[in-house]
N, C-alpha and C positions, 0 to 999 in steps of 0.2 A: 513264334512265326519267324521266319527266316527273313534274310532280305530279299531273296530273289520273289518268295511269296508276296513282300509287303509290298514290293513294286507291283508285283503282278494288280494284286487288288487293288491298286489304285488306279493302275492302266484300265481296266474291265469298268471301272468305278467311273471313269471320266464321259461325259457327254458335251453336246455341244452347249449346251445352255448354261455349262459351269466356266464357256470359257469367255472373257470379259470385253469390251469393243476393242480394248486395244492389241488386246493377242490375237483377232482376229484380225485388224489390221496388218501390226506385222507381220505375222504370218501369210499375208496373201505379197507385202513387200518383198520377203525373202524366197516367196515359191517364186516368182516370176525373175527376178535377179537368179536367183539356180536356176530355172532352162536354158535365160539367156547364157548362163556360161555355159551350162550341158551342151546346147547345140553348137557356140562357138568353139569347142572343147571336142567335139564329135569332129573336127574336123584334125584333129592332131593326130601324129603317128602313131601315140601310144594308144589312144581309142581304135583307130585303123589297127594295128597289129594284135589287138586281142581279138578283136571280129575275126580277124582274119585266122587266126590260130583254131577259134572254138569253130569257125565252120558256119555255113549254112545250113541250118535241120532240113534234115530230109520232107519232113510237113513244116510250113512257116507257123509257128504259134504266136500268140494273142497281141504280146505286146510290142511296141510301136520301139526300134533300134533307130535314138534320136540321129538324124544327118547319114542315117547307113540306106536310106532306100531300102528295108525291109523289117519285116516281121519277125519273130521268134517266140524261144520259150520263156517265161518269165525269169528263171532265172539268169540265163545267158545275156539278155535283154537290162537287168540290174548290173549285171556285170561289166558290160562295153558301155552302158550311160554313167554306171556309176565311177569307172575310170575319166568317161570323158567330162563330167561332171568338175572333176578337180586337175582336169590338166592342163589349164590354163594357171592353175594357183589365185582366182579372181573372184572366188566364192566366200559366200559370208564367212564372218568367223564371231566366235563366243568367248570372251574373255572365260567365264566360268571354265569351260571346256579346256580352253588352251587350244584350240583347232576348228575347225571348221563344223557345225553341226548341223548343216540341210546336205551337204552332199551323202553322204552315209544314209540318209534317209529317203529324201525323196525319190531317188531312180529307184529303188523299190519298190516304193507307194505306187511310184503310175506305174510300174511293169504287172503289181497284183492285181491293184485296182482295175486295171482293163482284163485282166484274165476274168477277174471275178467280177465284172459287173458293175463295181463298187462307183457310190455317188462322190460329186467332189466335196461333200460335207465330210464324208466319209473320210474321206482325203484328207481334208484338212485337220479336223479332230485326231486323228493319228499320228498325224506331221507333230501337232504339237505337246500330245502326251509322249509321243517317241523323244523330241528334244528334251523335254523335263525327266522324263531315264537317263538320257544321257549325261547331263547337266547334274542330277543329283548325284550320280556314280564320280563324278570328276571332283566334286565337293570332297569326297571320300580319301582320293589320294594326289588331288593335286594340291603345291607342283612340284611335290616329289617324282611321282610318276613322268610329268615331261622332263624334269630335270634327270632323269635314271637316261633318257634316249628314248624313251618309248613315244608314238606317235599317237598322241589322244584322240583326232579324228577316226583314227582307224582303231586303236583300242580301245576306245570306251564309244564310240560312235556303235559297235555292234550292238550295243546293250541298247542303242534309241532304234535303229533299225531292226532288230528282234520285235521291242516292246511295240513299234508302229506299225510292222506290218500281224503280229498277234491281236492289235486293235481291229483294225481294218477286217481281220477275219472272224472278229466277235469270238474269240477263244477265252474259254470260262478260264477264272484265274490260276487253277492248278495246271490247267496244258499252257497258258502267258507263261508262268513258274517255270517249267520247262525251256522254252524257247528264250529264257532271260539265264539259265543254266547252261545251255549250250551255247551259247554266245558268249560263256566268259572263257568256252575253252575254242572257241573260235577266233577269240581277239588275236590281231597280231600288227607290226609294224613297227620296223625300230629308223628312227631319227639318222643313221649313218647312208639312207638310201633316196635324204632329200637333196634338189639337185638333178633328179635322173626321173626318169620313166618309172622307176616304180614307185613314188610317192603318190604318183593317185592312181597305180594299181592298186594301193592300199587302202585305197577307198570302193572302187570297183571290187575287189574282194569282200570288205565290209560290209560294203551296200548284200550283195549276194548271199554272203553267210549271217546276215539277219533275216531273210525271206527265207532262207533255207530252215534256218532255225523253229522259223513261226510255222513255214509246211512241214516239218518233222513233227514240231509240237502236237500239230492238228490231226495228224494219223497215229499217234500215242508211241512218239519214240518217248524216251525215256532219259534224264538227266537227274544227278543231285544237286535236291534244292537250298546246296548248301556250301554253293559251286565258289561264292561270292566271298564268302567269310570260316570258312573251314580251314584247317590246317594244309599249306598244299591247294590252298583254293588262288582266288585269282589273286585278290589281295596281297596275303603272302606272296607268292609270287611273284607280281610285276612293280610290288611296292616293296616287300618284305616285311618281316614281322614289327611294329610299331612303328611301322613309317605309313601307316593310313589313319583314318580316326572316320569309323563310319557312322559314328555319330549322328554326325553334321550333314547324312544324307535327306533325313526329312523335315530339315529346320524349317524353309520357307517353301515346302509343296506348294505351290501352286498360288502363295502368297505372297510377291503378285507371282502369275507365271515368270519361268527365268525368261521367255523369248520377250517381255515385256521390258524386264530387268535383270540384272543388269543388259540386257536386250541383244537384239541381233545387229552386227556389224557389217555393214556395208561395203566392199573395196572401193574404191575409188580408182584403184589403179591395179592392172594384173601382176601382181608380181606379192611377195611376202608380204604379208602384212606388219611384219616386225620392221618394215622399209619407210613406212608410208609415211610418218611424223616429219623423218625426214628430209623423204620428200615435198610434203607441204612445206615444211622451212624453207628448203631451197627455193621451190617455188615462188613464193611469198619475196625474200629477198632479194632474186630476181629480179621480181616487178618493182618490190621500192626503189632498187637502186641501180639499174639501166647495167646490170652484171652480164658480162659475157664471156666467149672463154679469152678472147684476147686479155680483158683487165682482168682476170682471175688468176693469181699465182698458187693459191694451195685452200683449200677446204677442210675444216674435221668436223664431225659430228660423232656427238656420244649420245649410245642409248644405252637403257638398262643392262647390263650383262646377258639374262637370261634369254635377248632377241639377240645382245651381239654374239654369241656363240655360234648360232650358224648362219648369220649374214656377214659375213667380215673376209668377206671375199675380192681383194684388191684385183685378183687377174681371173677375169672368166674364163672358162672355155667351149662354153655352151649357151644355147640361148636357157636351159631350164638354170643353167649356173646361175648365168646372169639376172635372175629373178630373187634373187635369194643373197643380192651381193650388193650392202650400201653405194662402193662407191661406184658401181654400173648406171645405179638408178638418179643417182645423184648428178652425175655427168650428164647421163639423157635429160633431167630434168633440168640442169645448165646453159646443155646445148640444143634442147628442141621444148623447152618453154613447157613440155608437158611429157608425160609417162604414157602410153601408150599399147594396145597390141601387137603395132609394127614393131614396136620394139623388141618383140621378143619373138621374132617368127624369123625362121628362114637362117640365113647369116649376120642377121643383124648387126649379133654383139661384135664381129669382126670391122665395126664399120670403122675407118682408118680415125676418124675425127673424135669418137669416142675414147677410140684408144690411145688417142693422145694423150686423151684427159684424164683418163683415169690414175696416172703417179701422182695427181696434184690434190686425190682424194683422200682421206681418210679414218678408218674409224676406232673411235676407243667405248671405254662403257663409263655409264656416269658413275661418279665416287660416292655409290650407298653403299655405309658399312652399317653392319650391327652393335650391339655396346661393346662386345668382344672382338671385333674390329676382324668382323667377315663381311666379306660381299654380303647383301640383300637379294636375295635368290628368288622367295619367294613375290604372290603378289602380281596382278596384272597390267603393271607400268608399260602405259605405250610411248611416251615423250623422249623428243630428241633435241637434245641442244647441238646445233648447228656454227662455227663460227667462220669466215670467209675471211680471205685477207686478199688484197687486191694489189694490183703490181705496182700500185705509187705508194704502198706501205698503209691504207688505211684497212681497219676491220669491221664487219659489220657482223652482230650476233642475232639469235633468235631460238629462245627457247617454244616450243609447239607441246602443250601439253598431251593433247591426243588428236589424234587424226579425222580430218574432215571423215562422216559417213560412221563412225567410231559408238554406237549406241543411240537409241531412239532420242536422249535428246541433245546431239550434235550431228543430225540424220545428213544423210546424202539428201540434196536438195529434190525433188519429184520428178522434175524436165532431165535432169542428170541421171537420177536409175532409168527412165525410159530411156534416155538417148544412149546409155548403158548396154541396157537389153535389144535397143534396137540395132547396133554395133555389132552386137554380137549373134542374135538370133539371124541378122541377113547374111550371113558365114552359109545358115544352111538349111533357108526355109524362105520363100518367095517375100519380097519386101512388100506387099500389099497385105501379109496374115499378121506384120508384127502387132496393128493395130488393135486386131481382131484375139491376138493370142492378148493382149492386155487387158482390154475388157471381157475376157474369158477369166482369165486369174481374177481380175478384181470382183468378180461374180461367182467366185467358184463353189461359194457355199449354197449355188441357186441351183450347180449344173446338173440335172436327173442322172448323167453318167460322164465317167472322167472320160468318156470318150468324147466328148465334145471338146472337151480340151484338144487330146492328144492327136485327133485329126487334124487340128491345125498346123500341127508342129509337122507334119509330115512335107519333104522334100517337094518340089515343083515333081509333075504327073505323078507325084501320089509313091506309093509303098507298093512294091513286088506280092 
């Protein structure tokens, strides 16, 4: 049996009753955290500029284009949510993965789901055998694969959004086989394009060429199922030969689920996730010690290598820069006591007080070597050591092992993802539904059709 078959049969294999209280938990945690950033994210240039490119269909089709005031076809509709989805940079993320793994999936599921009818049980059972495809696929070749430059979200995210929307459609395991075959020659995404607008085009892509995969599947296109692990196959390829080990794909299926364990990650803050340790340090030391930028003469924090590689951005020049750039985030978190979405909208990073401060930041990586006296590359180290030194000469340090919101159990507090998603959902949806969409999601495995959901999310007077 192949791998793309083996996944397949366990995709087709999965129901709701195999999945445990707490993957349904999180999983209802992480669906509503994604729209909120989807619709806050629906309002960004890069969501506007692909709407705007693909056009209004001449017939509006099925599914609900979050924050656009209309309608479309399903996949169009995957494609401008599943951009706007990841362009705020504020969406879960999976250590396992090394990137984000609800955006790539979900704005699929609801653009199918409302085509087809589909329940939110439906919904959500797919949600979560979609991330366990993707989650086991990255077991395979990470973190060779992020360390090559390739974008995990988006190349191994196709393999969950294939596999979730093949569920959703109840595709018998040989046409899943397929749809898990053409998504490895759909992957794409390389790491030199974060920073810019097309990093979560690269997920708006994803999201689309998993649906497209699964409606290929379904009318009998045709893929080898041996897409995965063949000479020339994706492995080879985006890893090379003996730098994967697919072994390690069906170690712990489903035991427990991964969104349980190592679980889903919360942001706390929009901006990199590779930032955020040390943003809470800063934070943190802040508050112990009455820190401002007057008594502040110079800042360093080290983190792992493998985040300071592309966070190590001393001078912005954008607000997408500036999310992705220790000593931006650090500053703001000096000078406005919190990290924020103001912060990254508009002109912001140009703001003159910021930019004072930012010479006085900056960053190194912390000294793991190996016995042979290499950097420590692999491994999903979130911790930042932080030290401050103040302009009468004293220092104050603070190592942050991992980041508030960082795994189910160091969770984002409850009043915090709601005030989260209600931040974000009032960007582009009437503030009397945020309520209503919450108890929607926390119910979602009751809803007879995802459309009780997805009517909610719709703009004040409603969808074109």
């Amino acid at each position: 049996m192949t791998i793309a078959e083996e996944l397949a049969r366990r995709v087709a294999a999965a129901t709701y009753e195999d999945l445990p209280e707490e993957a349904i938990y999180w999983a209802k945690v992480a669906l509503l955290d994604t729209l909120g950033v989807t619709l806050a994210g629906s309002q960004e240039d890069c969501a506007r500029i692909v709407d705007t490119v693909l056009g209004t269909a001449p017939a509006p089709g099925p599914s609900l284009v979050l924050g656009r005031g209309r309608r479309a076809g399903a996949l169009d509709a995957a494609l401008i949510n599943g951009t706007a989805s990841h362009a705020l940079d504020y969406d879960d993320c999976s250590d396992t993965l090394g990137g984000h793994p609800s955006a790539p999936i979900l704005p699929a599921l609801l653009a199918l789901a409302e085509a087809e009818g589909a329940t939110g049980r439906d919904v959500l059972v797919a949600y979560v055998v979609g991330w366990e495809v993707e989650t086991a696929v990255s077991k395979a070749v990470n973190f060779e694969h992020y360390l090559k430059g390739w974008h995990p979200t988006a190349t191994l995210g196709a393999f969950g959004a294939a596999a979730a929307c093949a569920k959703l459609l109840r595709l018998p395991e040989d046409r899943t086989a397929v749809a898990l075959a053409l998504a490895a020659s759909f992957a794409a995404g390389i790491k030199s394009n974060f920073g810019t607008m097309t990093k979560p085009l690269h997920v708006g892509q994803t999201t689309r060429n998993g649906l497209w995969a699964a409606l290929l599947a379904r009318e009998g296109f045709t893929a080898n199922p041996m897409a995965l692990e063949a000479k020339q196959g994706f492995f080879d390829v985006f890893n090379g030969p003996g730098k994967y080990d697919a072994a390690h794909m069906f170690d712990t299926w489903g035991r427990p689920w991964d969104i349980v364990s190592p679980g889903v990650s919360i942001k706390a803050y929009p901006c990199c996730g590779s930032t955020h340790s040390s943003i809470d340090a800063m934070l943190e030391l802040t508050r112990r010690h009455g820190l401002t930028p007057d008594n502040v003469a110079k800042v360093e924090t080290r983190v792992h290598l493998r985040r300071l590689l592309h966070t190590d951005r001393p001078q912005v020049d954008s607000v997408l820069a500036a999310k992705f750039s220790q000593q931006y985030v650090m500053a703001r978190a000096l000078l406005n006591g919190e990290v924020i979405l103001e912060h990254f909208e508009g002109d912001a990073y140009r703001d003159p007080a910021v930019q004072a401060l930012l010479p006085r930041f900056s960053a190194a990586a912390i000294d793991a070597k190996t016995d042979d006296g290499e950097p420590v590359m692999e491994g999903g180290q979130t911790d930042a050591e932080v030290t401050v030194t103040t302009t009468d000469g004293r220092t104050h340090f603070l190592h942050v092992a991992r980041p508030l919101g960082r795994g189910p159990d160091h969770p984002l507090p409850n009043d915090r993802l709601e005030a989260k998603f209600a931040d974000c959902a009032a960007r582009a949806i009437p503030g009397d539904a945020v309520p209503r969409v919450i108890a929607a999601v926390q119910n979602i495995d009751a809803l007879p059709a995802i459309a009780d959901l997805t009517r909610l999310l719709e703009p004040a007077g409603g969808v074109a």
